[in-house]
C-alpha positions in Angstrom: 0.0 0.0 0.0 1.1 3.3 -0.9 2.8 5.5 2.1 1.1 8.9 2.0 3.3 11.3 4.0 2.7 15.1 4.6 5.9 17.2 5.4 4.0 19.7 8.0 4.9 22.6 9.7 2.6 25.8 9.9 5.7 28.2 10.3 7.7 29.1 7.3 11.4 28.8 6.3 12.0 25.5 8.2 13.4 23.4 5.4 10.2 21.9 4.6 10.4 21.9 0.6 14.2 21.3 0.8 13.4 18.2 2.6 10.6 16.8 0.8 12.8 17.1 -2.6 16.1 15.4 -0.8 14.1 12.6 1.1 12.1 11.6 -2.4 15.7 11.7 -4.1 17.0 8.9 -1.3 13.3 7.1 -1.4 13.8 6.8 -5.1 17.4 5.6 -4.5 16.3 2.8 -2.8 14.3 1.5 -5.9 10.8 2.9 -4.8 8.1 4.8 -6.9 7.5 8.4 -5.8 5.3 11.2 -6.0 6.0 14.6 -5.2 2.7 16.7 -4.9 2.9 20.7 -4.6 0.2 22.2 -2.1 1.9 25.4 -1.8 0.8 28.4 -3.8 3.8 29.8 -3.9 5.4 26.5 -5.9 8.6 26.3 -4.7 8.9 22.6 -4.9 8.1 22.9 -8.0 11.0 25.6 -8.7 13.0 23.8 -7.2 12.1 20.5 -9.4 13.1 22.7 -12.5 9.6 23.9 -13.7 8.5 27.2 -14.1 5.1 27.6 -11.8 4.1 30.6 -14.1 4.2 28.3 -17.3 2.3 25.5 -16.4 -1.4 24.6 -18.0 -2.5 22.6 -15.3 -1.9 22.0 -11.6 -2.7 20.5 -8.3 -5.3 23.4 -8.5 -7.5 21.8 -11.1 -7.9 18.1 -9.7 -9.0 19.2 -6.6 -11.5 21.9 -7.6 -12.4 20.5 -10.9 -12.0 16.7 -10.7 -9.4 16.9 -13.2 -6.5 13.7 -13.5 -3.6 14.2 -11.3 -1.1 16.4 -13.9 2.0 14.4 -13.1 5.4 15.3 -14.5 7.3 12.1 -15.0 11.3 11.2 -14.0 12.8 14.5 -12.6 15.9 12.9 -10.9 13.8 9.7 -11.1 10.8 11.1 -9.0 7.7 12.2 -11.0 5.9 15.7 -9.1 2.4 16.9 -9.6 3.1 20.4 -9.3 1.5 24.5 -8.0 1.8 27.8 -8.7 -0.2 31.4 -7.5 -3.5 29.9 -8.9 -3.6 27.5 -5.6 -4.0 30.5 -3.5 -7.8 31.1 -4.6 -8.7 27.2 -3.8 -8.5 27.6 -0.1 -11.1 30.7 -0.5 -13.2 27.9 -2.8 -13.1 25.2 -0.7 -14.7 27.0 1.8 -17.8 26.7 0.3 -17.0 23.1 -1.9 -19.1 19.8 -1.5 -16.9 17.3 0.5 -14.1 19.5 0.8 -12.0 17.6 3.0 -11.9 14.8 0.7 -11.1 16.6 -2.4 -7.0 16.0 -2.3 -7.4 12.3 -0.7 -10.1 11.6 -4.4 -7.6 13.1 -6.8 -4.9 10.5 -5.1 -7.1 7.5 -5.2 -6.1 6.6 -8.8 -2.4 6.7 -8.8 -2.0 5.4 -5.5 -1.4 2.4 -7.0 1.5 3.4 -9.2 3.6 4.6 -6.3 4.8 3.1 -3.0 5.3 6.8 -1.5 3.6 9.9 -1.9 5.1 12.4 -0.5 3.0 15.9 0.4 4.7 19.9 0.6 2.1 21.4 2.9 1.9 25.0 2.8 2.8 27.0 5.5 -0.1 27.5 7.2 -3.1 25.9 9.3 -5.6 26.7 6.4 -7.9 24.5 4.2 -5.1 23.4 1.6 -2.6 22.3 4.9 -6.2 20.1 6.4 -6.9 19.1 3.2 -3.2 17.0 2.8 -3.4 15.5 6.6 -6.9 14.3 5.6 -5.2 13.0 2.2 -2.2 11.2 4.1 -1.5 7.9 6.1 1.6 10.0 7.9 2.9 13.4 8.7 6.6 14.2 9.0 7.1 17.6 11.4 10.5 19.4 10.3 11.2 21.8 13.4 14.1 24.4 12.7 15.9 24.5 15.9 14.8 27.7 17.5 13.1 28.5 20.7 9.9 30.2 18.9 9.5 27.2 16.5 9.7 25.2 18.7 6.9 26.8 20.6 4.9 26.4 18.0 4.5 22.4 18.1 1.4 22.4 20.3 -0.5 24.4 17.7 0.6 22.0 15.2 -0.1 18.4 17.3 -3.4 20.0 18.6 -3.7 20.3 14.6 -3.1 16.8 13.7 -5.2 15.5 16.7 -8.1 17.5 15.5 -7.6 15.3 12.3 -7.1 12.6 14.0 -10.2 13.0 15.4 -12.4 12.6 13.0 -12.0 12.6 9.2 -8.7 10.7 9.3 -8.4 8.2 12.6 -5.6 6.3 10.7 -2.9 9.5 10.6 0.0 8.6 11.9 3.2 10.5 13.1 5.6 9.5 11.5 8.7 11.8 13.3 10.3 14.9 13.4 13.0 16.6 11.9 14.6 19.2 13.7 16.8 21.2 11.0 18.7 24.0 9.9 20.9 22.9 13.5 24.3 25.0 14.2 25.8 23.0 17.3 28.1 25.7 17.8 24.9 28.0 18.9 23.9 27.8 22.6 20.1 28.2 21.7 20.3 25.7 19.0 21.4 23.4 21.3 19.3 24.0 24.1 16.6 23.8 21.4 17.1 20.5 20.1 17.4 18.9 23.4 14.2 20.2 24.6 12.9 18.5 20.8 14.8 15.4 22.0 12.9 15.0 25.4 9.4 16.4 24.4 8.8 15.2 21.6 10.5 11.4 21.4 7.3 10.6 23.6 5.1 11.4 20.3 7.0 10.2 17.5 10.8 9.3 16.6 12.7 12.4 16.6 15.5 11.8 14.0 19.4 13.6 13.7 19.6 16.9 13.2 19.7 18.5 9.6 22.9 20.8 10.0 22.4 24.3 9.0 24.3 24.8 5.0 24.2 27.0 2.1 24.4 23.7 0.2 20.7 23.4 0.1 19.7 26.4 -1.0 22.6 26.5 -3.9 21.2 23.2 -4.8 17.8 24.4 -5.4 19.1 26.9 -7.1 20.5 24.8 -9.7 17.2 22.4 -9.0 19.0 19.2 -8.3 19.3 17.2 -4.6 21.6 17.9 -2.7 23.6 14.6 -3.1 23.9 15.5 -7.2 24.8 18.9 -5.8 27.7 18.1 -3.3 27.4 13.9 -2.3 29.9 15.0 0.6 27.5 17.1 2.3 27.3 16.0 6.1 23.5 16.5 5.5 23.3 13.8 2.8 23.9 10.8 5.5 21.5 11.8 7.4 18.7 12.1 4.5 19.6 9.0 4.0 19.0 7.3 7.4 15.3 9.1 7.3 14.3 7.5 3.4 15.5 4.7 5.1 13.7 4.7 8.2 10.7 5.4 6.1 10.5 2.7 4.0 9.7 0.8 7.8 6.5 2.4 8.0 3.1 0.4 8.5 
């Protein structure tokens, strides 16, 4: 069965996107079928998979609103990504008012789910109807936490979040860990950070290795490759590794 798994974080500039391009790149490594899905108006997963947002014909946009097929953009470093740009942004005003709107991402995914043994899911950053409407769609969600006291305070808002899922229109969501990232060891509040991560939050859900704070990532976006095409020697790669890895164990 196909692993459905929502990178989520409300707050912004965590490393969400980054990670949700790198950990595809390991899953696919491993010899498994992936699926990238943009829910983010502004498209930056999609940048960053080489397309240009403002030249695409169809998007995540129109399956969910109109009932359209998945558009799906085949073999980008052997990962194929159904991809977003600005239109998004007026489907969480439309879905307000839509017939069985918290079903409408989990329907578009019914027929490919099939074709692919992970699907993984860029939330935008926010707790709005496009963010609800991907936990609702997904079997897991994966928490990247940058390693700083005021993200950090925002994980009750985001577990009080997935509960309220949870609760109702998707019993079966499952945590399936958090990241902490962008981690500079050498900073006292990083560290002091992380360890409070360590000890909350290993009570909810596997807390996995640090991602360490780099330029690489955002130069490899730039030139829309993974970071291990980008620079394999990265001390981030290993650790991307271990999490496809640690993935693939899900039920």
């Amino acid at each position: 069965m196909s692993r459905v798994i929502a990178l989520f974080n409300q707050s912004g500039g965590v490393g969400k996107t980054s990670l949700a391009m790198n950990i595809a790149y390991h899953i696919q490594e491993r010899k498994h079928r992936v699926l990238l899905v943009d829910m983010d108006p502004q498209g930056s997963l999609t940048t960053f998979m080489g397309l240009d947002p403002t030249e695409l014909k169809q998007t995540i946009y129109e399956s969910i609103l109109q009932g359209k097929p998945l558009p799906i953009h085949s073999n980008i470093h052997g990962i194929d990504l159904t991809p977003a740009n600005i239109s998004l942004s007026a489907a969480e005003l439309e879905l307000v008012v839509a017939d069985m709107r918290d079903g409408r991402l989990k329907e578009a995914l019914e027929p490919v789910l099939e074709q692919y043994d992970f699907i993984l899911i860029d939330c935008p950053p926010s707790l709005g109807l496009l963010s609800y409407i991907s936990l609702v769609a997904s079997t897991h969600v994966l928490v990247p936490i940058q390693t700083q006291y005021k993200a950090f305070c925002g994980t009750e808002l985001l577990l009080s979040t997935v509960a309220r899922v949870r609760s109702r229109p998707n019993r079966q969501l499952q945590i399936a860990g958090f990241i902490p990232t962008m981690y500079d060891g050498r900073n006292i509040q990083d560290a002091r950070t992380l360890e409070a991560i360590q000890e909350q939050l290993q009570k909810v859900g596997v807390v996995y290795p640090p991602i360490p704070r780099s330029t690489a990532f955002a130069d490899a976006s730039e030139d829309h490759v993974p970071l291990a095409l980008y620079n394999r020697k990265s001390p981030a790669v290993p650790i991307l590794k271990k999490i496809a890895t640690s993935l693939e164990k899900l039920a």
